[in-house]
C-alpha positions in Angstrom: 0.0 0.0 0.0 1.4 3.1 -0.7 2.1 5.9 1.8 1.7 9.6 2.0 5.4 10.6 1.0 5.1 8.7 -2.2 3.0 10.8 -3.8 5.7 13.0 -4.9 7.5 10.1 -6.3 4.2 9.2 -7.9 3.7 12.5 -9.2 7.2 12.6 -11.2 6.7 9.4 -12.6 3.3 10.7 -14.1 5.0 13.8 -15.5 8.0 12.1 -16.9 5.9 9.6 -19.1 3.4 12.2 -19.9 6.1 14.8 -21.3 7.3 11.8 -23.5 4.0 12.0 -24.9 3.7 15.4 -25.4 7.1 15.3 -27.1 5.3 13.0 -29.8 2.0 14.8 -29.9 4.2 17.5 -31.3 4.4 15.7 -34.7 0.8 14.9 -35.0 -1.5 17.5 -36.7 -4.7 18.4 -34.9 -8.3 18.1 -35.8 -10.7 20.8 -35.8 -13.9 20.2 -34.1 -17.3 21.6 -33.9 -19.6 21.6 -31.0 -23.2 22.8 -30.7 -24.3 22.7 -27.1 -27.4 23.7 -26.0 -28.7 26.2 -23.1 -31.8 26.8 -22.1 -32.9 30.3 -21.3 -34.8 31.0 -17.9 -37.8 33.6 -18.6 -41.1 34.0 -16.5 -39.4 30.8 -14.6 -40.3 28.8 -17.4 -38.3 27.4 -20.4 -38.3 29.7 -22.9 -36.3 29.0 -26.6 -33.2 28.1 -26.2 -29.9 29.5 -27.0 -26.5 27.2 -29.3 -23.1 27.5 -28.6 -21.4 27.1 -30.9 -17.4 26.0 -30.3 -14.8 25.3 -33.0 -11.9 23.2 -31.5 -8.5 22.5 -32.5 -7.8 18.9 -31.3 -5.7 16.0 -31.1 -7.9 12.4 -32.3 -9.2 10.8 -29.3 -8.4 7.2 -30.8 -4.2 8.4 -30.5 -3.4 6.6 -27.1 -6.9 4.6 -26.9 -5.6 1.4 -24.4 -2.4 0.3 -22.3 -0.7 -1.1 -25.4 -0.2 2.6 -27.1 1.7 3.5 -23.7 3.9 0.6 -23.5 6.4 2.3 -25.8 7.3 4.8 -23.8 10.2 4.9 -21.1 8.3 6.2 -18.7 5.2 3.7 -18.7 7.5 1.0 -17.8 9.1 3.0 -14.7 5.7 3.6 -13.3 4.2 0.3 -13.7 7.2 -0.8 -11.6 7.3 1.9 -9.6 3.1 1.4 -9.0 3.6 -2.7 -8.5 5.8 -2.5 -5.7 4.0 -0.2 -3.8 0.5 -1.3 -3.9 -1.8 -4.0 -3.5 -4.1 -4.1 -6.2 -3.5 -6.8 -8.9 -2.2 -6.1 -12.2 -4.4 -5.9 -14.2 -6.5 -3.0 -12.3 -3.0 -1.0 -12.3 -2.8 -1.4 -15.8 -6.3 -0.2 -16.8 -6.1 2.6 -13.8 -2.7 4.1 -15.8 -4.7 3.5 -19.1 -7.7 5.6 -17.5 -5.1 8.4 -16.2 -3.8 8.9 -19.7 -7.7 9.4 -21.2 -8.6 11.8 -19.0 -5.2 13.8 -19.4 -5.0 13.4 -23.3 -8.6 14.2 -23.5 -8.5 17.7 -21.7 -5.2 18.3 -22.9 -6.0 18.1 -26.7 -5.7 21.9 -28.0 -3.5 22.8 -24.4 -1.6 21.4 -21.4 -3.5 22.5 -18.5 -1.1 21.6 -15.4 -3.8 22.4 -12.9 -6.0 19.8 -14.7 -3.3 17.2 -14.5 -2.7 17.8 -10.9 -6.6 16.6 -10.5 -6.5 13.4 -12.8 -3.1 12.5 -10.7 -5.0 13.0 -7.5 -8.0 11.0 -8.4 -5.0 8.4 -9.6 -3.4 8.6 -6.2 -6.5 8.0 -4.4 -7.8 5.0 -6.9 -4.9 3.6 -6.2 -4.9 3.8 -2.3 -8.2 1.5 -2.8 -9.8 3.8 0.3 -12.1 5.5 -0.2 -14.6 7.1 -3.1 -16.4 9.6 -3.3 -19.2 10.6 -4.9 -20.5 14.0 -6.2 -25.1 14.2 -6.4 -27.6 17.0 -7.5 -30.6 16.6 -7.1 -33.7 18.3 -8.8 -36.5 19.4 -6.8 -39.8 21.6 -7.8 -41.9 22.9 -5.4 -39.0 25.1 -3.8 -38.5 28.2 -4.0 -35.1 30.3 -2.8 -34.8 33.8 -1.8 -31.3 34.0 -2.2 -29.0 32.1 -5.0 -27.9 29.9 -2.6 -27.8 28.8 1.3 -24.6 26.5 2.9 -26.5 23.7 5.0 -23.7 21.8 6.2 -20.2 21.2 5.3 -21.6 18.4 2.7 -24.7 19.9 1.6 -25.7 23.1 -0.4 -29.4 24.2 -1.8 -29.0 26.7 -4.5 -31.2 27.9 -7.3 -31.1 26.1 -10.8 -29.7 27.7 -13.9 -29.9 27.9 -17.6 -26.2 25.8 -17.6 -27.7 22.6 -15.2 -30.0 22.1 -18.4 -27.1 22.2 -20.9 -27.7 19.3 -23.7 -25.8 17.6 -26.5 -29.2 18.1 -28.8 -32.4 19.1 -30.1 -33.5 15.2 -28.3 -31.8 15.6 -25.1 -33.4 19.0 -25.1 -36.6 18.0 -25.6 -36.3 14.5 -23.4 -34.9 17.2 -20.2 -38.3 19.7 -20.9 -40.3 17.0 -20.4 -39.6 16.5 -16.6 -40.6 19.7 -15.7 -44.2 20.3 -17.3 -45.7 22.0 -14.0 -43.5 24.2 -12.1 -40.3 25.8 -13.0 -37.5 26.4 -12.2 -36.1 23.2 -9.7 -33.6 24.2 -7.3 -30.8 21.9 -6.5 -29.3 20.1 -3.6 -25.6 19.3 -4.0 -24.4 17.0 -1.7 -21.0 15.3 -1.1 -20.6 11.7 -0.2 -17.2 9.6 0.8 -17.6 5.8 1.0 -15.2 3.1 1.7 -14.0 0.4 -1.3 -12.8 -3.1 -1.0 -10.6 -4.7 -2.8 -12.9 -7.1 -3.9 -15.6 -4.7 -5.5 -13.0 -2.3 -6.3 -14.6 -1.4 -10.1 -18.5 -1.5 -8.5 -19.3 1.9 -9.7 -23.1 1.1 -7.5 -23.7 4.1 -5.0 -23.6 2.6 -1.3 -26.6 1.8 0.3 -25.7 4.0 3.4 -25.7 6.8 0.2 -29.5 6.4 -0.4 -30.0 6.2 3.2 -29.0 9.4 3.4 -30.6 11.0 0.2 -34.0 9.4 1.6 -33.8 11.3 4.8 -32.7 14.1 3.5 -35.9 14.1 1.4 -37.8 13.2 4.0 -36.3 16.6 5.7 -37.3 18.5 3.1 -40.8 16.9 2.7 -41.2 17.2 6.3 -40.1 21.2 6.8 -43.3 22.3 5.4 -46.9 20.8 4.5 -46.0 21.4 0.7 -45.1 18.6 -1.1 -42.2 18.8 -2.8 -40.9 16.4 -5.9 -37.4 15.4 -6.6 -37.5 15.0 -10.5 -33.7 14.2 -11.4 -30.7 12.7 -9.6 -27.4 13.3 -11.0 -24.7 11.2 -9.6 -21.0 11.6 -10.4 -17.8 9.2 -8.9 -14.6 10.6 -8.4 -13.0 7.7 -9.9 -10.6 7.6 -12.7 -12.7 3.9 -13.3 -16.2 5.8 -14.1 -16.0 9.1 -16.4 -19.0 11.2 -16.7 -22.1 10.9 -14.6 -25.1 8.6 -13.9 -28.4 9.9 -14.5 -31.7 8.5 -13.0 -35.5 8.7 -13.9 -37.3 11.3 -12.7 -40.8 11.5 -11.1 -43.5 13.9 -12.9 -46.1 15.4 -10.9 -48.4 17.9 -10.5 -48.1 20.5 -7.8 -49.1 24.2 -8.0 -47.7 24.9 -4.3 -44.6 25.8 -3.3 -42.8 26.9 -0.3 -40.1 29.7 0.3 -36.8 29.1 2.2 -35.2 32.2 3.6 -32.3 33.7 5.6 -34.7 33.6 8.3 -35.9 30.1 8.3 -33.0 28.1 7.0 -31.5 27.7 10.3 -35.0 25.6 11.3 -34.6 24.0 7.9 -30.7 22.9 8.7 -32.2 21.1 12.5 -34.9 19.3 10.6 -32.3 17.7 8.2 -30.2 17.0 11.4 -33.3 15.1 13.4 -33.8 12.5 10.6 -29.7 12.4 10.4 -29.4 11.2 13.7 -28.4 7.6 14.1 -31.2 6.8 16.0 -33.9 7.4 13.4 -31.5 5.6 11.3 -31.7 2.5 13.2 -35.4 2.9 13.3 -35.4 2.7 9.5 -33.1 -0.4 9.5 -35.8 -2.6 11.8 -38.2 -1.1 9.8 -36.7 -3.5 6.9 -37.7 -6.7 9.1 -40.9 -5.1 11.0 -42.4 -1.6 10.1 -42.9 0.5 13.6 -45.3 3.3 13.8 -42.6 6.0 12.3 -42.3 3.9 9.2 -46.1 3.5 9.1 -46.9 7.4 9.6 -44.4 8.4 6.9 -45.8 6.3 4.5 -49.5 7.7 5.5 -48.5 11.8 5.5 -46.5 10.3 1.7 -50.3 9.3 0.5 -51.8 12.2 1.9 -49.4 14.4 0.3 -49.6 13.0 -3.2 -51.7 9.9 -4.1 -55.3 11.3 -1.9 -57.2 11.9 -5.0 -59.5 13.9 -3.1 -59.8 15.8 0.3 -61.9 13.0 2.1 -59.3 11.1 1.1 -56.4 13.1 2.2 -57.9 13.8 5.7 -58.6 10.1 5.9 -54.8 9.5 5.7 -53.6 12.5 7.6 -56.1 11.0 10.6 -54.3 7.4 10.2 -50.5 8.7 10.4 -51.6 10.5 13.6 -53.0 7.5 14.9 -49.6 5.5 13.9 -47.8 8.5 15.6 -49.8 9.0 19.0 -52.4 6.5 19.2 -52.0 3.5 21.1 -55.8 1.8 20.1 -58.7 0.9 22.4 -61.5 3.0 23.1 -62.8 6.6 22.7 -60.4 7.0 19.9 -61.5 10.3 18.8 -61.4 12.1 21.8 -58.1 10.3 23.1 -56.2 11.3 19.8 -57.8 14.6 19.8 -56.6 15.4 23.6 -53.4 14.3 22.2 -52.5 16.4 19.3 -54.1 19.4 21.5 -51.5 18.6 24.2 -48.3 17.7 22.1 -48.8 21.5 20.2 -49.9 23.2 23.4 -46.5 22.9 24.1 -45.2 24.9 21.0 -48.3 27.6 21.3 -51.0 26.6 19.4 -54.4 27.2 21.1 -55.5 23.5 22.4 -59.3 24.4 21.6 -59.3 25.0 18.3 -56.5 22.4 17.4 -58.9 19.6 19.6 -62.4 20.9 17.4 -60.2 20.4 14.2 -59.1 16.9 15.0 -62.2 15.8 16.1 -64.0 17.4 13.1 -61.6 15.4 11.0 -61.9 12.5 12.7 -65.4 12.3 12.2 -65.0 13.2 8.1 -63.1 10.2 8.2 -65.2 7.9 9.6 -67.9 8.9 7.6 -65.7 8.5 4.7 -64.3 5.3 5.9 -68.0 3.5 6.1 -68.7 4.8 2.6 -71.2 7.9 3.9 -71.6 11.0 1.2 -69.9 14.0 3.0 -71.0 17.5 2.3 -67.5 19.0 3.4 -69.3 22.7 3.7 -71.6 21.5 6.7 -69.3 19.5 8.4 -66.3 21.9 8.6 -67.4 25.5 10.3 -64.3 27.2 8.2 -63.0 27.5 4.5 -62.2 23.6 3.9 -58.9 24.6 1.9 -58.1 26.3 5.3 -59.0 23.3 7.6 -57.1 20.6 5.2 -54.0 23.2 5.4 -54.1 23.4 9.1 -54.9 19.6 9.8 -51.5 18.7 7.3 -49.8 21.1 9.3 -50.6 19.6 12.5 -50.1 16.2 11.1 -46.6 17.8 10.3 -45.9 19.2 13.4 -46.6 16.1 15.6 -44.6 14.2 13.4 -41.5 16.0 14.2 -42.1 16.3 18.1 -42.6 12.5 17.8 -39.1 11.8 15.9 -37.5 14.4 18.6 -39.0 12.3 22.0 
């Protein structure tokens, strides 16, 4: 395995069989390219047109050093490939293709100019492949039903939300294009979440370019975070994944979810701070560990989240969603046996008592709720109007945000 010090050793090695390459590329005449990217234009928060960009290159072919055997004539490939097989575990054969990888990555962004500072990265990302440690992994995610005040805000050391713009849509074609408008027919613009994830490699799986299931874990709570912070819901559309790994170039990109929403809700300099402690309750390795028996039993936090999920975006209706708001406050506080309505309304009264909502009015709204979805439940017609005393847009808002509420008091206790 190597050590720290060596990287400088490492380092020279690189240059020395990389300047004998440069010495040959001087013979070979370069190609000129033409590239046609295009970028989207933000207008009215919508896409609107789009805009080419056009680029003319001068470039070397990419087919000139295209596997190991266009290295091995070099003087330098055989001194690192020594150098690299006495120092370090890894068999052969992953050496050889991890110096074959190097060399693509240098020879493709150094094909009109040498960028040292470029080099220095690919060499680091070959120093760390090479350690067989760790990898890490670089994620955006695209969410709609956001909205930022300011460009961006700094969440932890790991994790950034920032506003989308026209360059996060850039495409290859007309076809990409069109394929990347499709995912966003109902509200635009997303805003991202970047998010930086080290995991540890094996030996044995060392070329598994799979994200880690701790990595999900993580994205799924932090989702749930966001879902959780207010009673909007919110869609993540697109996950962009890349590896810092000389052994997967590029990115992965996943599906992406469609659906309608016409709500959205603001994140400010004033609220981000209660927005940073709701991503850190459901990081805590406690709720992790409830998720983790949840895989062999579910538990009444597993059952609830799947209940405020439905309400939020399967309830076709608003019987429907008050019907499954009332069952994940039941999962949350209720314990069964009898008087159920009045027990679980004295409940939710008393847990947001405690964070100053008036107990009377939260206890008639339960109650009134409850009843709806009974009614609902035994297949009775419910004229909404008569039942609630308020606006019913009003009362649904304020019974999700209860719902909300009790849910993160329950993941705090």
């Amino acid at each position: 395995m190597l050590n720290i010090m060596d990287k400088t050793i490492l380092i020279e090695k690189v240059n020395t069989l990389f300047y004998e390459i440069i010495d040959e590329l001087k013979d070979i005449d370069k190609e000129t390219r033409e590239y046609n990217l295009i970028v989207p234009e933000f207008s009215r928060l919508k896409l609107r047109g789009i805009r080419s960009k056009p680029i003319k290159k001068q470039e070397y072919s990419t087919f000139i050093f295209h596997n190991i055997d266009s290295l091995r004539k070099f003087a330098g490939f055989q001194e690192l490939l020594e150098y690299i097989e006495s120092n370090c575990e890894l068999k052969s054969e992953i050496i050889h293709h991890l110096i074959e990888e190097l060399f693509k990555w240098i020879l493709d962004n150094c094909r009109e100019k040498v960028c040292i500072n470029k080099i220095r990265k690919f060499i680091d990302l070959f120093y760390e492949d090479l350690l067989n440690k760790l990898v890490k992994f670089s994620i955006k995610e695209y969410f709609i039903g956001i909205s930022l005040e300011d460009e961006s805000y700094k969440i932890d050391e790991d994790l950034i939300i920032r506003k989308a713009n026209s360059f996060d849509f850039e495409c290859k074609d007309m076809g990409e294009y069109e394929s990347e408008l499709r995912k966003y027919p109902f509200h635009f613009p997303p805003v991202i979440l970047k998010y930086k994830y080290t995991a540890a490699r094996n030996i044995e799986s060392y070329t598994d370019y799979s994200r880690p299931s701790e990595l999900f874990k993580e994205l799924d709570f932090i989702d749930w975070a966001f879902l959780l912070f207010r009673s909007v819901p919110i869609f993540r559309v697109k996950t962009v994944s890349k590896i810092k790994s000389l052994f997967k170039r590029g990115t992965i990109s996943e599906g992406f979810i469609s659906m309608r929403t016409g709500e959205t809700y603001f994140i400010n300099k004033d609220n981000v701070e209660d927005l940073k402690n709701t991503i850190r309750i459901f990081k805590r390795p406690e709720i992790g560990e409830i998720f983790e028996i949840t895989k062999k039993k579910p538990n009444h936090i597993n059952i609830a989240l799947n209940r405020y999920r439905n309400a939020l975006f399967f309830a076709e209706n608003i019987p429907q969603k008050i019907v499954s708001l009332i069952s994940c406050l039941e999962a949350l506080l209720s314990e069964g046996g009898p008087e159920l309505k009045r027990r679980l309304s004295q409940r939710v009264s008393i847990v947001l008592k405690s964070i100053g909502y008036d107990p009377l009015d939260v206890y008639e709204e339960i109650n009134t709720a409850y009843r709806i979805r009974n009614n609902y439940s035994h297949g009775t017609t419910i004229d909404l109007k008569s039942s609630i005393k308020k606006d019913v847009n009003e009362f649904l808002k304020n019974i999700t945000e209860y719902t909300r509420l009790c849910f993160l008091i329950s993941m705090q206790i």
